[in-house]
C-alpha positions in Angstrom: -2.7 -44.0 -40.6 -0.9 -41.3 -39.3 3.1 -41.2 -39.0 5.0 -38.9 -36.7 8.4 -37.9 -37.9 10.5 -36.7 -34.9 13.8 -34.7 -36.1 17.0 -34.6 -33.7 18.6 -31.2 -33.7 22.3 -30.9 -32.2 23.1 -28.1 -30.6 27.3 -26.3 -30.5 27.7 -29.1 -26.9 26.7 -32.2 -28.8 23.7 -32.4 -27.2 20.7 -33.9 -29.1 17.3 -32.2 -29.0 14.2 -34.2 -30.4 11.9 -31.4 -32.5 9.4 -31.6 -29.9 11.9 -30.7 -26.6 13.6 -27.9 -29.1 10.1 -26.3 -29.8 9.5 -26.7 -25.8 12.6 -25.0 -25.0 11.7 -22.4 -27.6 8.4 -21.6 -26.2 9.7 -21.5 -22.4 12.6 -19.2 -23.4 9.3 -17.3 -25.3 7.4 -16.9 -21.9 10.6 -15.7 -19.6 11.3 -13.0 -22.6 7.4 -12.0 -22.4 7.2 -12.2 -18.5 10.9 -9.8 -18.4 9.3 -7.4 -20.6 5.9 -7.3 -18.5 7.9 -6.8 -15.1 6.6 -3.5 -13.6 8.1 -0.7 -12.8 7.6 0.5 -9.2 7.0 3.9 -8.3 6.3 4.6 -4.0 5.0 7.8 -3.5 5.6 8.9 0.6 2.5 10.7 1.2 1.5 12.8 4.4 -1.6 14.9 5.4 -1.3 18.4 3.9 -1.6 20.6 7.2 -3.4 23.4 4.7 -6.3 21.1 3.8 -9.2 19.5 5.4 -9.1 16.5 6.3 -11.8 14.7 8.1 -13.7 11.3 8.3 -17.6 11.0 9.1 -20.2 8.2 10.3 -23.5 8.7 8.5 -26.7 7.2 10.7 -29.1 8.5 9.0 -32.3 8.1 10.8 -30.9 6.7 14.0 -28.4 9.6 14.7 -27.6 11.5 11.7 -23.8 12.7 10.4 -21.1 12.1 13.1 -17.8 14.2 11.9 -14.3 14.8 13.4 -11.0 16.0 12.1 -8.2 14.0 11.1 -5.3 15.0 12.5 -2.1 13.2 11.1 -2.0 10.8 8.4 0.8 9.4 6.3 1.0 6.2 4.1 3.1 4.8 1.6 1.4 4.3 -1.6 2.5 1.7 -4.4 2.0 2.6 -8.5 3.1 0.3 -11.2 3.2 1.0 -14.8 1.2 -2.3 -15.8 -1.6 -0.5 -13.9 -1.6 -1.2 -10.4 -2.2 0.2 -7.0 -1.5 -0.7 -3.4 -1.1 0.8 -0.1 1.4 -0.6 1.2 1.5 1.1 4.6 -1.2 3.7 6.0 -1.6 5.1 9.6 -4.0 8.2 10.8 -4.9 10.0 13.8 -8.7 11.1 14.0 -10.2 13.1 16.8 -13.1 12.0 18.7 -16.3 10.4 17.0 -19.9 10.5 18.5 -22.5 7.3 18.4 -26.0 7.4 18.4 -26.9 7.8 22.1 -24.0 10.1 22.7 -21.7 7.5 23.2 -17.9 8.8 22.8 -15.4 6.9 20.5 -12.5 8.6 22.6 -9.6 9.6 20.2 -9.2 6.9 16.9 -5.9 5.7 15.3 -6.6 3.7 12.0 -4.2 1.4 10.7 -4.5 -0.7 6.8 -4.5 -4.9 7.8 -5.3 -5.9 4.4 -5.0 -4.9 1.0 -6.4 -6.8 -2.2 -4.8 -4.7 -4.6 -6.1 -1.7 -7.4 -5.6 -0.3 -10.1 -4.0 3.1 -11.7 -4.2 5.3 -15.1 -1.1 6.7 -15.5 -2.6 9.1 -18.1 -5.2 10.5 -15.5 -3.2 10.1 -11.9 -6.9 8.1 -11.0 -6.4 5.3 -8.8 -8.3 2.9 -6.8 -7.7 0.4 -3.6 -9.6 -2.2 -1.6 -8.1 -2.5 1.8 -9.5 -3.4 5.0 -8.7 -1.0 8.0 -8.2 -1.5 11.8 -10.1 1.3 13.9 -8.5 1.6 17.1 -10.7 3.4 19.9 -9.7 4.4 23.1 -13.5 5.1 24.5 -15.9 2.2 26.2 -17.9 0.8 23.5 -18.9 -2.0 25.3 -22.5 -1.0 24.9 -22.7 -1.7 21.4 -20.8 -5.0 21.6 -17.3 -3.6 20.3 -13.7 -4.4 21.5 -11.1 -1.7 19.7 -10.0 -3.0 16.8 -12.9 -3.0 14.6 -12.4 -3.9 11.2 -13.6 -2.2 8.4 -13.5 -2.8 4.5 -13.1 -0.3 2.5 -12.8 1.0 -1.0 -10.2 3.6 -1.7 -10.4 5.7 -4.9 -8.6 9.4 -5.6 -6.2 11.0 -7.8 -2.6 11.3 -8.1 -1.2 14.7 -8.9 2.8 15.2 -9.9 4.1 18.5 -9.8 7.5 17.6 -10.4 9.3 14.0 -10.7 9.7 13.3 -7.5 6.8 15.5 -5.5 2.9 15.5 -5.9 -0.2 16.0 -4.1 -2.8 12.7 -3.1 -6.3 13.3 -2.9 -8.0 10.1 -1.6 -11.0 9.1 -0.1 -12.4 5.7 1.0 -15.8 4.6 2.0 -17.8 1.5 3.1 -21.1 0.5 5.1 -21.7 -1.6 8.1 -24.1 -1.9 10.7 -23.8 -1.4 14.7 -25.7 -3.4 17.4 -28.3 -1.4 19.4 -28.2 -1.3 22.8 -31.5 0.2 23.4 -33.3 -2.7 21.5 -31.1 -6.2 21.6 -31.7 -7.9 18.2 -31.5 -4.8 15.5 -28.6 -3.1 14.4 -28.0 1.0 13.4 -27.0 0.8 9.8 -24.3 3.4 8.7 -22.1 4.4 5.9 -18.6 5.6 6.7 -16.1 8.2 4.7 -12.4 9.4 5.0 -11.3 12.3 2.8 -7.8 13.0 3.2 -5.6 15.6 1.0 -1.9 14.8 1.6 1.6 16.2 -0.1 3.8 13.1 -1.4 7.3 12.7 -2.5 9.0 9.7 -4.3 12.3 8.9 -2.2 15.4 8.2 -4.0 17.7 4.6 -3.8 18.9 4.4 -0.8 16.0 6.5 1.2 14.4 3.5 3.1 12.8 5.4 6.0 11.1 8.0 3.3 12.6 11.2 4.5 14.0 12.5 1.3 17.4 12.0 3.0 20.1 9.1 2.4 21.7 9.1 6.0 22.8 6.7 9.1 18.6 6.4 9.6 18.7 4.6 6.5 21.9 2.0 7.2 20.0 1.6 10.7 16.1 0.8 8.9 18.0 -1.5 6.0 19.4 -3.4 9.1 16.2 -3.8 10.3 14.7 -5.0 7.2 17.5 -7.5 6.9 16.2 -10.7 8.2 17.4 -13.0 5.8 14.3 -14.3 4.6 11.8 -13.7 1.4 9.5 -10.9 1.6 9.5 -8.1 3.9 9.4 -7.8 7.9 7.8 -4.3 7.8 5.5 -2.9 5.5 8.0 -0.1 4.6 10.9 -2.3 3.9 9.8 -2.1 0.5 11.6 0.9 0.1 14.8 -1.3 1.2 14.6 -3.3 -1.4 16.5 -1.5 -4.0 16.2 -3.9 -6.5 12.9 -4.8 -6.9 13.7 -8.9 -6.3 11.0 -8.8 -3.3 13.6 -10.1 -1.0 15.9 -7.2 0.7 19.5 -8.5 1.0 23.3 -6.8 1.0 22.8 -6.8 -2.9 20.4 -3.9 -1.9 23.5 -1.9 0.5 24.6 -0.8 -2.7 22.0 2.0 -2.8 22.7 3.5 0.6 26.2 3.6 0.3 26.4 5.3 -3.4 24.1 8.1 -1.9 24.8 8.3 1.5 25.3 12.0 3.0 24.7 14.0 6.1 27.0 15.5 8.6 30.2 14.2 8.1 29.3 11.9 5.0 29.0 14.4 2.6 30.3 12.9 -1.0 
């Protein structure tokens, strides 16, 4: 037969601990020290397209219609690094000129937006990075043939490499790619199977406390986005509020003011 000794401890209040709750305590005070010490650091890099690079994004048909190309125009998104190895786009939006489908059916001008984002990862060491988002393709020409209502939504795996040329600046080189399949309205009941692709080279900067709209400036924009961000409840109303939440607490509140206010400058507010 086995006995079970149970000590009392008594701690500087008087309170009495049996050895069972002390060790309990012990290990939960443990996990919070291990969980502070894991807590990642957040870096947001504010990227947009590099105007001296080529940019473009491509449908690939293959035997039904070949490689379908246009030129992306604008794109700027707001991509999320941690130092325990993660990635995230937080934010993307793009303007891409027309696309062609098989049959010569026009896409009109596209606007892609990120709905979704599962998370990556990032190597520090190496700038390399990866991201699986889903993405909204907005159309403004009468798809109707194949069956398609703008948005469409896409998955897609990012991958690409981050470049720093200075603390606070860098260059993004990212592409992401997928597969899907289109109806065909020449023979009801098959599909055209493609492959899609988006190469973009942008220019990034890492905005200081305080910058919440991402302009590399801490001025009356800011005090107007934080306001905006405000709302009083966890999490964030816009994507980009992240930047609001000075922080890091995942909730943006007036603790967070502090950063505009000890950096805010412009005309007339110069420090």
């Amino acid at each position: 037969m086995t006995t079970y000794v149970s000590r009392t401890i008594t701690n500087n209040t008087g309170t009495r601990f049996s050895f069972f709750q002390h060790t309990a305590l012990l290990t939960t005070l443990c996990m919070a020290l291990a969980a502070s010490a894991a807590r990642a650091e957040v870096t947001y890099a504010v990227a947009n397209q590099d105007p001296q690079a080529e940019s473009a994004f491509s449908l690939n048909f293959g035997v039904f219609g070949g490689v379908s190309s246009a030129t992306i125009t604008q794109t700027n998104f707001l991509l999320e690094l941690d130092t325990l190895g993660g990635a995230k786009l937080v934010d993307y939006h793009q303007s891409v000129e027309p696309l062609t489908l098989p049959g010569g059916f026009d896409t009109g001008p596209i606007r892609v937006e990120v709905t979704k984002n599962t998370g990556g990862t990032y190597d520090e060491t190496t700038g390399e990075f990866t991201s699986n988002d889903v993405y909204a393709i907005y159309f403004e020409g009468d798809l109707s043939a194949f069956g398609l209502e703008s948005p469409v939504h896409l998955p897609g795996d990012s991958s690409g490499i981050v470049t720093f040329d200075g603390e606070q600046t860098g260059s993004v080189q990212m592409e992401w790619r997928g597969e899907s399949a289109l109806p065909n309205p020449f023979d009801p009941g098959t599909y055209f199977d493609f492959t899609y692709a988006c190469h973009v080279e942008s220019l990034f900067a890492v905005p200081s406390a305080g910058d919440v709209d991402g302009d590399t400036d801490v001025d009356l924009k800011d005090v107007a986005s934080f306001m905006n961000c405000l709302s009083g409840q966890v999490g964030f109303s816009t994507p980009r509020c992240v930047l609001a939440d000075a922080d890091n607490s995942g909730t943006v509140e007036m603790d967070d003011f502090s950063a505009i206010s000890e950096n805010l400058s412009g005309p007339g507010l110069e420090q």
